[in-house]
BADOVO-545486 format. One line per field, with one value per residue (C-alpha): residue in three letters; x, y, z; residue number from 1. Coordinates in pm, whole numbers, plus 50000, padded with zeros to 5 digits. Layout:
N
r = (ALA_...)
px = (X_...)
py = (Y_...)
pz = (Z_...)
k = (NUM_...)
This chain:
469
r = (UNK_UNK_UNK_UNK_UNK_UNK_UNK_UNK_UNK_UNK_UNK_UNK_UNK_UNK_UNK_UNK_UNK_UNK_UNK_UNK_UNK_UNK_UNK_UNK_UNK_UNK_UNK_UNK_UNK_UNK_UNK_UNK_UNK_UNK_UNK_UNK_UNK_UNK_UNK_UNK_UNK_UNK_UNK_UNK_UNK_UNK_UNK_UNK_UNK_UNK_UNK_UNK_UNK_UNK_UNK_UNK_UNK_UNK_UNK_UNK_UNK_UNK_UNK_UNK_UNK_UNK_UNK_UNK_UNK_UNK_UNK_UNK_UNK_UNK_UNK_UNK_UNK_UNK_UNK_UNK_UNK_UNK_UNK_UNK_UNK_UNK_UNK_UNK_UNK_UNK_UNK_UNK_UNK_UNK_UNK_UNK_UNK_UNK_UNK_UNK_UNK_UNK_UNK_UNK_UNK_UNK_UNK_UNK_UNK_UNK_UNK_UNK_UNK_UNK_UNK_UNK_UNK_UNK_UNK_UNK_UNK_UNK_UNK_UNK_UNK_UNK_UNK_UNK_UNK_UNK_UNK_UNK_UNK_UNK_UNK_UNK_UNK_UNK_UNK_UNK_UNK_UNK_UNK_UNK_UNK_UNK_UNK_UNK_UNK_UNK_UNK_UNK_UNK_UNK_UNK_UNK_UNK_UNK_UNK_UNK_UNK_UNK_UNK_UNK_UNK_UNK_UNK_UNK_UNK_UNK_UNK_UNK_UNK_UNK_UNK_UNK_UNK_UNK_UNK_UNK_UNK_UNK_UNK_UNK_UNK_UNK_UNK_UNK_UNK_UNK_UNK_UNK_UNK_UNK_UNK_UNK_UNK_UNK_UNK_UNK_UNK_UNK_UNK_UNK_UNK_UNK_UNK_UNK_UNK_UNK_UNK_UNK_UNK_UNK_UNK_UNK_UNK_UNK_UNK_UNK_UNK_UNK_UNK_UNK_UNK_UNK_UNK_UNK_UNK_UNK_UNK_UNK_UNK_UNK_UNK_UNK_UNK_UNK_UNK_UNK_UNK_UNK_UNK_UNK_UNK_UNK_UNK_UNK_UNK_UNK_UNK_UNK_UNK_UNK_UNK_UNK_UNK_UNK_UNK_UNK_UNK_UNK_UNK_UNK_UNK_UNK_UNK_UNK_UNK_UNK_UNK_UNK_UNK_UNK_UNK_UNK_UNK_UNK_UNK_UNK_UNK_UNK_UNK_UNK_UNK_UNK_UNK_UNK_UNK_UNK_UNK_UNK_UNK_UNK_UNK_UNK_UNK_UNK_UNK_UNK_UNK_UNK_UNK_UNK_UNK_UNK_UNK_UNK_UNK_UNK_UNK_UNK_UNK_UNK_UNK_UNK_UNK_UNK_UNK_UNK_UNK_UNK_UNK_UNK_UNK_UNK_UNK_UNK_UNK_UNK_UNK_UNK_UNK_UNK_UNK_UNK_UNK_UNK_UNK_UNK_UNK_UNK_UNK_UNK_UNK_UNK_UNK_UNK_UNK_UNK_UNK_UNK_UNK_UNK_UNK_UNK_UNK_UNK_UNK_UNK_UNK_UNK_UNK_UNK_UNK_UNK_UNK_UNK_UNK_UNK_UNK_UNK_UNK_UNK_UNK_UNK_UNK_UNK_UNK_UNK_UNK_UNK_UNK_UNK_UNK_UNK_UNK_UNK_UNK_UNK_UNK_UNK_UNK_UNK_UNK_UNK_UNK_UNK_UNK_UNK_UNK_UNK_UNK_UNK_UNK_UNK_UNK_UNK_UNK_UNK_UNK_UNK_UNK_UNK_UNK_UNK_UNK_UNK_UNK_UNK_UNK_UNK_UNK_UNK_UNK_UNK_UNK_UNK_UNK_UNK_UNK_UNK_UNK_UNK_UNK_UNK_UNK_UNK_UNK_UNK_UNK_UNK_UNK_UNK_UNK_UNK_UNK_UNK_UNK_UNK_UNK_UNK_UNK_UNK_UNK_UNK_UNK_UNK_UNK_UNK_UNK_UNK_UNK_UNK_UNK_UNK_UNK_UNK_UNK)
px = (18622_18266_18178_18427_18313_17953_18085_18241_17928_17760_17986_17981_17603_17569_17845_17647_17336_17479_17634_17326_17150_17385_17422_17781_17892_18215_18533_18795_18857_18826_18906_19009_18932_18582_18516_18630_18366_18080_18124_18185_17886_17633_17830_17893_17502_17426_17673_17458_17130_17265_17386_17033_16862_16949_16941_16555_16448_16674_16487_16149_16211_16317_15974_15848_16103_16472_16378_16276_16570_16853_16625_16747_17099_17140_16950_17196_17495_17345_17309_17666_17756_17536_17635_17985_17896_17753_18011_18246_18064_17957_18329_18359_18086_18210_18550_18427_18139_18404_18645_18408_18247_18600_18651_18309_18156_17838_17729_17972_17921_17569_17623_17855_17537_17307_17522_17573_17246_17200_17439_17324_16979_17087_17316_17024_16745_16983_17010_16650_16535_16760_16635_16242_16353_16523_16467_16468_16744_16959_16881_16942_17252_17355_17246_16928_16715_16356_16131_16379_16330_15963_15912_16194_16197_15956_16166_16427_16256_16090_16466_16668_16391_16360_16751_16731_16650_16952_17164_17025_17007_17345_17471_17274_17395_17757_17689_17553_17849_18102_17916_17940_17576_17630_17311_17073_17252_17187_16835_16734_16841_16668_16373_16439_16478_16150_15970_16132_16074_15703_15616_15829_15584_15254_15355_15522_15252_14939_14735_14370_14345_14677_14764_15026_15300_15527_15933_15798_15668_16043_16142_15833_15894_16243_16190_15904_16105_16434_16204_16016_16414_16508_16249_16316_16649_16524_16288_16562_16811_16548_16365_16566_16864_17158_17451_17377_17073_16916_16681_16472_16782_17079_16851_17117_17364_17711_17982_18255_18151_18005_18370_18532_18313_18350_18712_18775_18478_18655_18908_18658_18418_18746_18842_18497_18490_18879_18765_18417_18617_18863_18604_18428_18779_18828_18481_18540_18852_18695_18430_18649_18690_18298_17976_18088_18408_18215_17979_18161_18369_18052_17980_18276_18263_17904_18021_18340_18117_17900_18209_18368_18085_18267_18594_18408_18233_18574_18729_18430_18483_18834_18728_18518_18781_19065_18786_18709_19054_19187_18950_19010_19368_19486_19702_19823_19558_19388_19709_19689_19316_19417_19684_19410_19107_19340_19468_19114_19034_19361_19244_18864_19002_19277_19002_18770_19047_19148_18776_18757_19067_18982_18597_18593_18456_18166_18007_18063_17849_17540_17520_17598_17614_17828_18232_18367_18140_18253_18618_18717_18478_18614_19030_18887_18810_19106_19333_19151_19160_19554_19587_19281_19480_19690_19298_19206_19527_19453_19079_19160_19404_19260_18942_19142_19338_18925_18873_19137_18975_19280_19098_19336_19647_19402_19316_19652_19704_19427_19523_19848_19756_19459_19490_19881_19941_19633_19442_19739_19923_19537_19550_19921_19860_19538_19555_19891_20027_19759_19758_19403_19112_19401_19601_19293_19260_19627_19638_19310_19536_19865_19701_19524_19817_20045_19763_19816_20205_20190_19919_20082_20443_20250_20030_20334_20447_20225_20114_19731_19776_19812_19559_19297_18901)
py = (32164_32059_32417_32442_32104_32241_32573_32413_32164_32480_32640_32312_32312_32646_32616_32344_32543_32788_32618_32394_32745_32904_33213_33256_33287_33453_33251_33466_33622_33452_33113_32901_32599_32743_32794_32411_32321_32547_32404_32066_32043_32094_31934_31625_31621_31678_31368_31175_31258_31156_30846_30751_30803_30492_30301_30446_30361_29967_29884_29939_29836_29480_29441_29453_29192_29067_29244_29559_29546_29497_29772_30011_29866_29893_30253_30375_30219_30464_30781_30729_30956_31192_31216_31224_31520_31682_31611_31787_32111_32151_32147_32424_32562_32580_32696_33035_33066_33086_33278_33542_33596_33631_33887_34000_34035_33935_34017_33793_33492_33550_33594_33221_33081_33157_33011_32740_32622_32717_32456_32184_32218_32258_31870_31734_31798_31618_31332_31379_31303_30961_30851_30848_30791_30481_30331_29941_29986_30144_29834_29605_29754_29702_29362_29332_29046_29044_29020_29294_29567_29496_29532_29807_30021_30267_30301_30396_30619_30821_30853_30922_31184_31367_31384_31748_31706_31492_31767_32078_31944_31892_32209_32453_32325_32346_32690_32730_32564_32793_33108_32944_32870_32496_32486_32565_32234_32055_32134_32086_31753_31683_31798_31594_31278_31325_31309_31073_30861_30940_30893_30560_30354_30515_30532_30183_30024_30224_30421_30536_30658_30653_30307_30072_30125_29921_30019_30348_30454_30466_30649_30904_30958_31023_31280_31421_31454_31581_31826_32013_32049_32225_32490_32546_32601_32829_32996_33055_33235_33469_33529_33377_33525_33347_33505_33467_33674_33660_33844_33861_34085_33823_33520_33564_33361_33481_33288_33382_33293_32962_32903_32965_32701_32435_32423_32442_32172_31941_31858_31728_31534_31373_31277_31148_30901_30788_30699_30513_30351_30209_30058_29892_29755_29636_29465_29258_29161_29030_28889_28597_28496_28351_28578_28486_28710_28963_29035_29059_29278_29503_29455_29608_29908_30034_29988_30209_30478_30598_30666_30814_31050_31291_31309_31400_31695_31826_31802_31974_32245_32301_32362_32633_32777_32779_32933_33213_33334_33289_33552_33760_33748_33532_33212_33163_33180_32902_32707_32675_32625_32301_32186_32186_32046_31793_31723_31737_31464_31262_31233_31152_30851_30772_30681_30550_30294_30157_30023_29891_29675_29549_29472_29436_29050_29174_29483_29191_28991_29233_29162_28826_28494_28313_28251_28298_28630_28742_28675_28872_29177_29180_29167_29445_29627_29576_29650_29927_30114_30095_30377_30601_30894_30908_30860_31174_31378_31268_31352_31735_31767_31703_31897_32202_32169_32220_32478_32676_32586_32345_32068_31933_31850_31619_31469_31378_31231_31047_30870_30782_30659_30451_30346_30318_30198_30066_29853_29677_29566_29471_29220_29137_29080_28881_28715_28660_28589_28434_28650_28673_28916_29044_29167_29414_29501_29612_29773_30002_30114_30138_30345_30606_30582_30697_31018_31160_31170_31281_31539_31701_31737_31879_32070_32193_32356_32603_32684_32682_32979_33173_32943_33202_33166)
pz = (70691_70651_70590_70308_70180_70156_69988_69734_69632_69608_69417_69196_69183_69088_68828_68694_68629_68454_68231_68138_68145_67883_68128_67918_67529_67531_67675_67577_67943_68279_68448_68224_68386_68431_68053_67997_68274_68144_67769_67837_68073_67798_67541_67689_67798_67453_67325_67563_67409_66974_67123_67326_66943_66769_67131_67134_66830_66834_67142_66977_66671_66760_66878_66546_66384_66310_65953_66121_66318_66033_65781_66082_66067_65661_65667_65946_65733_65419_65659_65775_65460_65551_65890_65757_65547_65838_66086_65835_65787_66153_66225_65944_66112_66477_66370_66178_66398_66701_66529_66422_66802_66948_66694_66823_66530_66585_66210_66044_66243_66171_65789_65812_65998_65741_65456_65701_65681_65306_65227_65477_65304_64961_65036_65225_64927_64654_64920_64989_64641_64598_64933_64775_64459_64532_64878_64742_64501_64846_65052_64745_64735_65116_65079_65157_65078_64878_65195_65423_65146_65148_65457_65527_65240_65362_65668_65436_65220_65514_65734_65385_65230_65555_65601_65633_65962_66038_65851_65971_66370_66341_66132_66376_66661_66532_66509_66892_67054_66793_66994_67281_67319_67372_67639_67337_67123_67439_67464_67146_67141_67469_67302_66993_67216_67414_67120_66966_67300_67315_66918_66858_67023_66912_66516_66564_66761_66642_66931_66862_66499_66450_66257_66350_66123_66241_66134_65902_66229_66387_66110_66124_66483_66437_66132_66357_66679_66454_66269_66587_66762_66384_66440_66774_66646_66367_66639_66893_66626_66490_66797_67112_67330_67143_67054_66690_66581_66235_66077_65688_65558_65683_65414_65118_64963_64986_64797_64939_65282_65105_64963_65271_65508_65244_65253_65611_65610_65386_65598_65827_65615_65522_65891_65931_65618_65694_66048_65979_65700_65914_66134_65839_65768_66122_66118_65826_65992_66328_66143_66054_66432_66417_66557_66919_66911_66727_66954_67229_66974_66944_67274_67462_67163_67275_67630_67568_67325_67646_67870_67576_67554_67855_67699_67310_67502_67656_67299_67204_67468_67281_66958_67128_67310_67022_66779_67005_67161_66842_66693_66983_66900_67211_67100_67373_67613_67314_67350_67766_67660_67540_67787_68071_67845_67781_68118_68260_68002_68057_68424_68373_68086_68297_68595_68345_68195_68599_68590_68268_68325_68632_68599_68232_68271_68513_68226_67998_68195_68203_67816_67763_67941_67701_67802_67435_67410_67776_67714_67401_67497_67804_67645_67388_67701_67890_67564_67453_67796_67869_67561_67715_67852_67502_67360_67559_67411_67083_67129_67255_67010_66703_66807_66848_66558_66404_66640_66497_66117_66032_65955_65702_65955_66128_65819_65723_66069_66042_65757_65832_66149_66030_65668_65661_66011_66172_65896_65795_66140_66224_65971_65988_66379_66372_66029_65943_66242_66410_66722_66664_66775_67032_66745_66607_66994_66982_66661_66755_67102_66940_66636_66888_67086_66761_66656_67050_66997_66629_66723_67056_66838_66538_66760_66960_66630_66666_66323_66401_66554_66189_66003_65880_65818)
k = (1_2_3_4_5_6_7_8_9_10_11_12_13_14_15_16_17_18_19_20_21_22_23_24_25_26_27_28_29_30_31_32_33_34_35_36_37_38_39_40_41_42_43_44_45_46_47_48_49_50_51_52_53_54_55_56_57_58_59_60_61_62_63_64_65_66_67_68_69_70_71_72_73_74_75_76_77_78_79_80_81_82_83_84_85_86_87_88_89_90_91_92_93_94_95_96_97_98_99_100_101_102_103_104_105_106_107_108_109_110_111_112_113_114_115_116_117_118_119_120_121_122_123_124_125_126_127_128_129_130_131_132_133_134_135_136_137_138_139_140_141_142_143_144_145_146_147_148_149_150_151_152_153_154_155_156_157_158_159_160_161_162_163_164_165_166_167_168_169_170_171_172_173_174_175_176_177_178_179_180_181_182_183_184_185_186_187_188_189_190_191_192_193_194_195_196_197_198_199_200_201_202_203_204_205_206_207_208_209_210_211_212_213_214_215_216_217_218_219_220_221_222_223_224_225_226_227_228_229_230_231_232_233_234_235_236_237_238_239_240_241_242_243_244_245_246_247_248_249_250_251_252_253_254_255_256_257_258_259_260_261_262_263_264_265_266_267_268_269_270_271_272_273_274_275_276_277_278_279_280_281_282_283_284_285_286_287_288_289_290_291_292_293_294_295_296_297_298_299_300_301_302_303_304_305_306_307_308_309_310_311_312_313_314_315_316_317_318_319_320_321_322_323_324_325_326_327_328_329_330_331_332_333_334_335_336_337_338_339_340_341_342_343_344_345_346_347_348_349_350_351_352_353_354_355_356_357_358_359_360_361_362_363_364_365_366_367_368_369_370_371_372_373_374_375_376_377_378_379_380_381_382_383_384_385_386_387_388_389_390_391_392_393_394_395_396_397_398_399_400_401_402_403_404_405_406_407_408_409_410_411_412_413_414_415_416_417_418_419_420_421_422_423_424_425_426_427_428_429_430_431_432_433_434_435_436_437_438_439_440_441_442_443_444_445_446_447_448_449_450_451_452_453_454_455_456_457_458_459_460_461_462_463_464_465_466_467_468_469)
């Protein structure tokens, strides 16, 4: 038994390695459960890394002061449409990228990377040149007072005019996990984050020559640390071992292939902005139970967005998977794809969920000392984590419905399920009839709880299978 024990650890380890190695690109034969294990791996590592970012650059920043600290807060509101943007077209992105190496053909999902990034860098300059143009009038407009965009608004002008960083980090990596090289997205971001980690405090706080810049620095250390991981990126397709190779020749616009990732994009930028939107909505909403209530609010959300970070990667690992057996002309072996990335995820939330509801008070605890704070993060918790496994359905779901380049479907479920259900029995619950902060709790399970049963039966259909891209 113990021998057995050891061989599987082993096997485990080893597993492990390789799939933070990137030792495999095409999923499209083989163990199934494997190729969830060997995309999630680095996917999931690589969720952990964009979260740390802002935590980085938060916990330095407050050092410098409370104006510092909301500057961050407004500027991150404003890149929340980029991101959105980006989101979109790295699910555009993935989805071709995928279908075109199960079709093996390397050169096409080489010719859809290169008008990927054409098109994140074309967006990203016309942000770029708002952001310097007008930094004040943008934290004016987010309601920021005199002495914040004083202080701030070179903060704002350095994230906002370097955005094409932001945009490009995220579009090229879209493209490594669609080819299946999700090890190189992971490492660039670990890269990213070590610099990030070792410039915030030397820009912020000065070292040497280098001046103390206090909250520009953040922002110079994040463009800096964004900007070396993009030419890695650049580096590794023109020179490196991924899947995708580019060369001088491949650097020319093609419209058609342009045409073709902005509308499966689409679908996807709109997912992102109907789901931020929502939480904006939801946040006005709580903000009438007093400060107390919201942070616990805001509390128990960051807690939940770091075990949440697992069950993103395994969606991830879907879209990967649908993408590439898709092209290779295998629906169904996409379909059982999703049935086990699913289940895998059902069982990891489903564990994660049992721990929340019983020890919610205690993680509340670690943040906060007050009762009031302490007792409505810790219900948000608790209400939150009975719909996880239907959260990890929904997740996989709508991840390989973009897999498969049918972003739309999502879209529409999405806004049903938010705007037409979830924002209005929010307020009907909590305002109306006074059930209070539990009532948003309840309306953010019951809404998640609604996408996993629309999704399965729509997914269940089985018309992804014939979307083209």
């Amino acid at each position: 038994m113990t021998t057995n024990n050891q061989q599987s650890k082993q096997s485990i380890f080893s597993l492990f390695k390789e799939a933070v190695a990137g030792k495999q690109n095409n999923f499209t034969t083989g163990s199934i459960r494997k190729a969830v294990f060997m995309l999630s791996i680095p996917m999931i590592l690589e969720m952990l890394m964009e979260s740390i970012f802002a935590l980085v650059d938060i916990i330095f920043v407050s050092r410098v002061s409370v104006n510092a600290v909301a500057t961050v807060g407004l500027t991150e509101s404003v890149l929340t449409l980029v991101y959105a943007v980006a989101i979109g077209l790295s699910m555009g992105a993935t989805a071709i990228v995928a279908r075109r190496t199960g079709e093996k053909n390397q050169k096409a999902a080489s010719d859809a990377a290169v008008q990927v990034i054409f098109l994140g860098f074309f967006i990203a300059i016309i942000i770029s040149a708002v952001g310097i143009l007008f930094p004040k009038e943008i934290l004016g407009f987010m309601g920021g007072e005199a002495d914040l965009i004083e202080e701030g608004y070179g903060y704002t002008q350095i994230l906002l005019g370097g955005n094409v960083t932001v945009m490009l980090l995220f579009l090229i990596n879209a493209i490594f996990r669609g080819a299946g090289n999700a090890s190189i997205a992971m490492w660039t971001l670990i890269l990213s984050n070590g610099l990030n980690l070792i410039l915030d405090p030397i820009f912020i706080f000065g070292l040497g020559p280098i001046p103390a810049y206090g909250v520009e620095g953040a922002a110079i250390a994040t463009t800096t640390g964004r900007g070396v991981a993009v030419i890695a990126q650049l580096i590794i397709l023109f020179k490196g071992n991924s899947y995708i190779k580019l060369a001088l020749r491949d650097i020319r616009l093609r419209i058609e292939v342009m045409v073709n990732l902005v509308k499966v994009s689409l679908g996807g930028i709109g997912q992102f902005i109907i789901g931020t939107s929502s939480w904006v909505v939801l946040m006005l909403i709580m903000a009438n139970f007093g400060s107390e209530v919201l942070a616990g609010y805001t509390i128990a959300i960051r807690i939940m967005m770091f075990t949440l970070m697992p069950a993103w990667g395994m969606s991830n690992a879907a879209a990967t998977l649908v993408g590439q057996n898709l092209g290779a002309k295998l629906p169904e072996r996409a379909e059982s794809s999703v049935w086990k990335t699913g289940k895998y995820c059902a069982i990891f939330m489903g564990a994660i969920s049992l721990i929340y509801i019983l020890f919610a008070p205690t993680f509340l605890g670690w943040f906060s000392n007050n009762s009031i704070v302490i007792e409505n993060g810790a219900l948000c918790l608790q209400i939150i984590a009975a719909g996880y496994i239907a959260y990890a359905y929904g997740m996989v779901v709508t991840q390989a419905f973009n897999g498969s380049g049918d972003t739309k479907t999502p879209t529409y479920i999405n806004f049903v399920c938010f705007w037409l259900f979830q924002l209005p029995f929010a307020y009907l619950m909590a305002i109306t009839m006074e059930f209070g902060p539990a009532g948003v709790f309840w309306a953010i399970t019951l809404a998640e709880v609604l996408i996993a049963i629309v999704g399965v039966i729509w997914f269940k259909r089985g018309k992804w299978k014939t979307v083209q891209v």
